[in-house]
N, C-alpha and C positions, 0 to 999 in steps of 0.2 A: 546641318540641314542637308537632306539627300538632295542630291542633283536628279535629275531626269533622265541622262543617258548611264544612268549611274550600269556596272556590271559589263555595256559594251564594250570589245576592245578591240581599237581600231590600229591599225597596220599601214603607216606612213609612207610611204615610198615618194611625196612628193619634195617639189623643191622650188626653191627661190618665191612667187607670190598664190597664183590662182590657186592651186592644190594648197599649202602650207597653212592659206588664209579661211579654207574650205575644214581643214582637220583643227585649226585652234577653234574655230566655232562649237565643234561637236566636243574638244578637251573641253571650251567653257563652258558646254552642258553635261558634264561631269566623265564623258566617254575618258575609258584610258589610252589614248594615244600613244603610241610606239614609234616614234621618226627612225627612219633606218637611212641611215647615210652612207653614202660611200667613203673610203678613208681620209679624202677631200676633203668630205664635206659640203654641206649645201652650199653653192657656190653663193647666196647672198648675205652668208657667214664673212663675207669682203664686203659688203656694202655697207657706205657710210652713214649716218655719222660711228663715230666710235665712242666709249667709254671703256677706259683702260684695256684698252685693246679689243675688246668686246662690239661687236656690230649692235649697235641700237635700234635698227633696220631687222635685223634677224628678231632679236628681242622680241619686237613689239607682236610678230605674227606667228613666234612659235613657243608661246606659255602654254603652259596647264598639256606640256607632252614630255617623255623620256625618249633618249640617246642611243642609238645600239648602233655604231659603227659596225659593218659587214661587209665584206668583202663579197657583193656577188656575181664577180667573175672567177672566182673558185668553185669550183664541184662541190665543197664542205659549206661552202657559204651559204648557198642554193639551199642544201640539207638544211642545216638550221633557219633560214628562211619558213622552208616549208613545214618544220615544226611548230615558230610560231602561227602562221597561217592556220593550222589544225587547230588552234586556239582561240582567231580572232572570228567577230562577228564581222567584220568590214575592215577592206584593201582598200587605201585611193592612191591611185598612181597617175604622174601627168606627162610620163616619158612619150615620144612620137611613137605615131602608131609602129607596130611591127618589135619592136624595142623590149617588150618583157617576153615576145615568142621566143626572140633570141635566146636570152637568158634561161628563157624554161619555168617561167613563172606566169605565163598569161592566163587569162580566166580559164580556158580550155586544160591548163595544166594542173587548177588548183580546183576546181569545184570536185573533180570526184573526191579528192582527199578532205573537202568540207563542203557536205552540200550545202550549207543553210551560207556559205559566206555571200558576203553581199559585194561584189567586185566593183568601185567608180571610176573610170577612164575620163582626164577631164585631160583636153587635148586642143590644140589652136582651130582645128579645122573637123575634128569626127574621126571616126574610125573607117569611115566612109566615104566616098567621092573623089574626084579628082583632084582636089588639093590636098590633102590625108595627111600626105609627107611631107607637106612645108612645114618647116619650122615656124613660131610664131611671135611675136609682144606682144606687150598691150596697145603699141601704136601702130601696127600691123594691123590687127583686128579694128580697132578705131576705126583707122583710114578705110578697109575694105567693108569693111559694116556699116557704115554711111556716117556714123555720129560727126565722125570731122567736118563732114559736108554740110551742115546744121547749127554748127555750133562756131561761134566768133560774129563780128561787125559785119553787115553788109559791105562786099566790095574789099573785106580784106583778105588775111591767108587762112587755110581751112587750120583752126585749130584744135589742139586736142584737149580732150577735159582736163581739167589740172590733176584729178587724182585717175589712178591706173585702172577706168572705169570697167574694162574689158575683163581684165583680171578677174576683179572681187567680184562682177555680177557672175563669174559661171564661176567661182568659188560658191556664190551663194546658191545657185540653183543644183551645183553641186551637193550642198549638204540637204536640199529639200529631195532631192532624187534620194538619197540615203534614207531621210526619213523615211520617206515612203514608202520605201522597197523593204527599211524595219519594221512598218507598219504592216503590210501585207503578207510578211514572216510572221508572224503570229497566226495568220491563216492559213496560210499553205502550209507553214514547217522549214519553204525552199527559199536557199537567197535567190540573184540572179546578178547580169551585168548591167551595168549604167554606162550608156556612150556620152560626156557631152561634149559640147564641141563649144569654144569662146566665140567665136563665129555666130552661131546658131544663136545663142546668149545677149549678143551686141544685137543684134535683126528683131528679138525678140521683145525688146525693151525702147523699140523706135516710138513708141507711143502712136502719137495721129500721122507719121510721116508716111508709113507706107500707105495708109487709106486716102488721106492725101494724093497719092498718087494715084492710085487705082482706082480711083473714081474720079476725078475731075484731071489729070494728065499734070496734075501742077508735081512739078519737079522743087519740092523746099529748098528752101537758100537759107543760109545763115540771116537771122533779124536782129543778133542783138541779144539785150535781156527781154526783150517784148515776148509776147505768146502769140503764136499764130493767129488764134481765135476768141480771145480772153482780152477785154481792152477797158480801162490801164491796167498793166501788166507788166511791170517791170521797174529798172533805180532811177531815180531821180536826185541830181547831185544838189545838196544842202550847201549852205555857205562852209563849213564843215568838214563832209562825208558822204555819204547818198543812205535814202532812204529806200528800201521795197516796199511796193506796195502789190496789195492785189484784186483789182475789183471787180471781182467776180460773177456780179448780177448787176441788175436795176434798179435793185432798191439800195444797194450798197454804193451803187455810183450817186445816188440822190444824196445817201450818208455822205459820203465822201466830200461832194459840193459842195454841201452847207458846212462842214469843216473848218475848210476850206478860205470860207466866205466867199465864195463863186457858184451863187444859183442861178447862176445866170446860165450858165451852162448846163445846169438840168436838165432844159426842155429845150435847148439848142437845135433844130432842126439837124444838124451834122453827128451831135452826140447824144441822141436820145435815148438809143438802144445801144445793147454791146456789139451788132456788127456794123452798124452806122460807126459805133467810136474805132472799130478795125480797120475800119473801110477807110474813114478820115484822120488815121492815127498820126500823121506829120504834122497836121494841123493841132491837134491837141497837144501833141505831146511838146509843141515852141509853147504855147499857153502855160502847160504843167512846170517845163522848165523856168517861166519866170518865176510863177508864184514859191515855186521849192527854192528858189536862191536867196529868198527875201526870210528862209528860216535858217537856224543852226538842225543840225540831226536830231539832236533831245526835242526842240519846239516842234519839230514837224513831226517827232513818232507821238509826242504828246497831246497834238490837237485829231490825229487819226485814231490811234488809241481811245479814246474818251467816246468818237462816235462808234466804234464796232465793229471798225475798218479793219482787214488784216493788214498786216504792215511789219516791219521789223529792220533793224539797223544792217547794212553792210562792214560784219564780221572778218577781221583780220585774225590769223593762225593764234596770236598771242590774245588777243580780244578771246575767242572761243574758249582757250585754255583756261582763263580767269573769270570765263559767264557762270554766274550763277546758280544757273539752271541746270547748267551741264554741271558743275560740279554736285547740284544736290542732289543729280540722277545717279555720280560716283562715273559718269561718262570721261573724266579724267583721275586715272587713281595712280598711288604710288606703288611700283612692285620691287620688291628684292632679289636683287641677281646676285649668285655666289661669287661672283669677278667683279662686276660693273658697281656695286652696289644700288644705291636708290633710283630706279629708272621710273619716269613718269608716262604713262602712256593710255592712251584711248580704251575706257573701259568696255564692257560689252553690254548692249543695250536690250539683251532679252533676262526682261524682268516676269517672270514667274512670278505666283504668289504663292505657292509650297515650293518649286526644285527651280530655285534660280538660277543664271547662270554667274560664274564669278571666276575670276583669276584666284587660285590655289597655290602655284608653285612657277618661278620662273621658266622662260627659256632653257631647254638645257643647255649644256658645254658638250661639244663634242665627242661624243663617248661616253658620255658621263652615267647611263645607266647601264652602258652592254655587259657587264657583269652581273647587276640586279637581276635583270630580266632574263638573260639568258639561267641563270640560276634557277628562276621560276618553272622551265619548262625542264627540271633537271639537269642540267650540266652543272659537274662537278667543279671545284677552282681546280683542280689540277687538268680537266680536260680545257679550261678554259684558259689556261694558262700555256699550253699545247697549243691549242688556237692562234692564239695570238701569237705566238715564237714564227707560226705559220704564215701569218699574213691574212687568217681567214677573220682576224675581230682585233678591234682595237679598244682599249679601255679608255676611259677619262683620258686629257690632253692635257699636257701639263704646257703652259704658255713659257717659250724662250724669251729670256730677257733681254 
């Protein structure tokens, strides 16, 4: 079955998560991906855990791409660089700003040599502004991007999301800047450059908290699992595990009650409406907390479930792995690595209904196509073989025992 980015080919430069996680997206809608490493190596090729010496960490976010070790602080490196570039439809690189001017590869150096490439700059802070040149994380960007401020118990430490939220969101609006600017190639003919910034990414994804501020002066505090403005809204611990619920309107909080068997609280003066129950939400929620201690998790998704309440169980890593659901989506699949062998890992959730997106071919090994590919653009085994004596390319890595 054709994929959707099928023909594009995309030119890696990046490393370790936001960039890496941004290009296996576009490898899993069929684009061919070109990771170019330094002789190093992506330095989260050392992150744990391992399978026979193999990062499972690297694994999981660089499938469905090939390997071309390159040397590009060699003058020859560069050259072969910028032959595949004359190839590719899209560059994405997350080096700090200034950092490919060096080397002589920044957009200003490569579009005459292709105008139609499409250049993405995905970077902690932009190409722009005063902070440009900081270095960045994901709990960098967190903490200066407000999320930390929002997120945890009232009253305790500001904390961070549990998954590398900063990262993967400007990974993702990374690849939507790509579409787009591939979409708009087809009208012009021209590619162009894409700035983003992780920063700009985290701000952008604050949902009600900045309007929150900017109109009523209220400064959000961390609530918990509750919703600002949405009441009930959040877990309630079972004899058990905890439940989520989510009651979203009026007539769902009526559903809910009768559930429940507490109509008594339907027409409660404190909880009638949804900002009446926000307003008095400590008082309801010691109520909620009895009645949910007197179920196990099953009885209580079972009697909300049945009236049309949303609701669902509070999922542990191993729980998710073994849901059902997620498995009949293939959201957990099994992939074959040439070293590690059978790795399990998080499938990709854009489901097409002609050009799906799917894992094709593991992770590669270190080098493991710079021979292929450089081939492709003509080089001979003997000049490539020359190369490499040089320092300018390195082939497959053979692992010491």
């Amino acid at each position: 079955m054709e994929k959707a980015l099928l023909g594009v080919r995309v030119i890696d430069l990046t490393r370790v998560l936001a960039g890496p996680f941004c290009t296996m997206i576009l490898g899993d809608l069929g684009a061919d991906v070109i990771k170019i490493e330094a002789p190093e190596g992506d330095e989260s090729r050392n992150y744990g855990p391992f399978v026979k010496g193999e990062s499972a960490y690297f694994m999981s976010i660089n499938r469905n791409k090939r390997s071309v070790v390159l040397n590009l602080k060699e003058p020859k490196g560069v050259e072969i660089f910028k032959k595949l570039v004359q190839k590719a439809d899209v560059l994405v690189e997350n080096f700090r700003p200034g950092t490919t001017a060096k080397l002589g590869i920044s957009y200003e150096d490569l579009q005459p040599l292709n105008p139609r490439l499409i250049y993405a700059s995905c970077s902690g802070f932009g190409q722009t502004g005063p902070y440009r040149l900081r270095p960045a994380y994901d709990i960098i960007i967190q903490a200066m991007g407000g999320i930390m401020s929002i997120t945890g118990h009232p009253g305790g430490e500001p904390t961070r999301v549990g998954a590398s939220i900063a990262d993967i969101t400007a990974a993702l609006f990374t690849v939507i800047g790509i579409l787009a600017a591939l979409a708009e190639r087809e009208r012009s003919g021209r590619g162009q450059y894409i700035d983003i910034s992780m920063l700009d990414c985290q701000v952008a994804i604050l949902e009600n908290a900045i309007v929150r501020y900017s109109t009523g002066g209220e400064v959000p505090k961390p609530i918990g699992n509750r919703h600002p403005s949405i009441t009930p809204f959040t877990a309630l611990r079972t004899q058990d595990g905890y439940v989520i619920i989510a009651v979203g309107n009026d007539n769902l909080w009526r559903r809910f009650c009768q559930a429940i068997k507490r109509e008594d609280l339907i027409d409660d003066p404190r909880f009638k409406t949804n900002p009446l129950r926000t307003q008095n939400w400590e008082e309801l929620y010691a109520i909620l907390r009895s009645v949910f201690s007197q179920y196990t998790t099953a009885e209580a998704l079972a009697i909300i479930e049945a009236a049309g309440v949303p609701c669902g169980p509070l999922q542990d890593i191993s729980q998710v792995f073994h849901d059902p659901q997620i498995r009949h989506r293939d959201m957990i699949v099994p992939v074959e690595h040439p070293v590690a062998g059978v790795v399990w890992m998080a499938g990709t959730p854009l489901k097409l209904s002609r050009t799906p997106g799917n894992i094709t071919k593991p992770a590669p090994t270190l080098g493991q196509h710079t021979y292929e590919v450089l081939q492709e653009i003509g080089y001979s085994e003997a000049e490539l073989q020359e190369l490499e004596a040089q320092g300018v390319i390195t082939p497959a890595q053979k692992k010491s025992k």
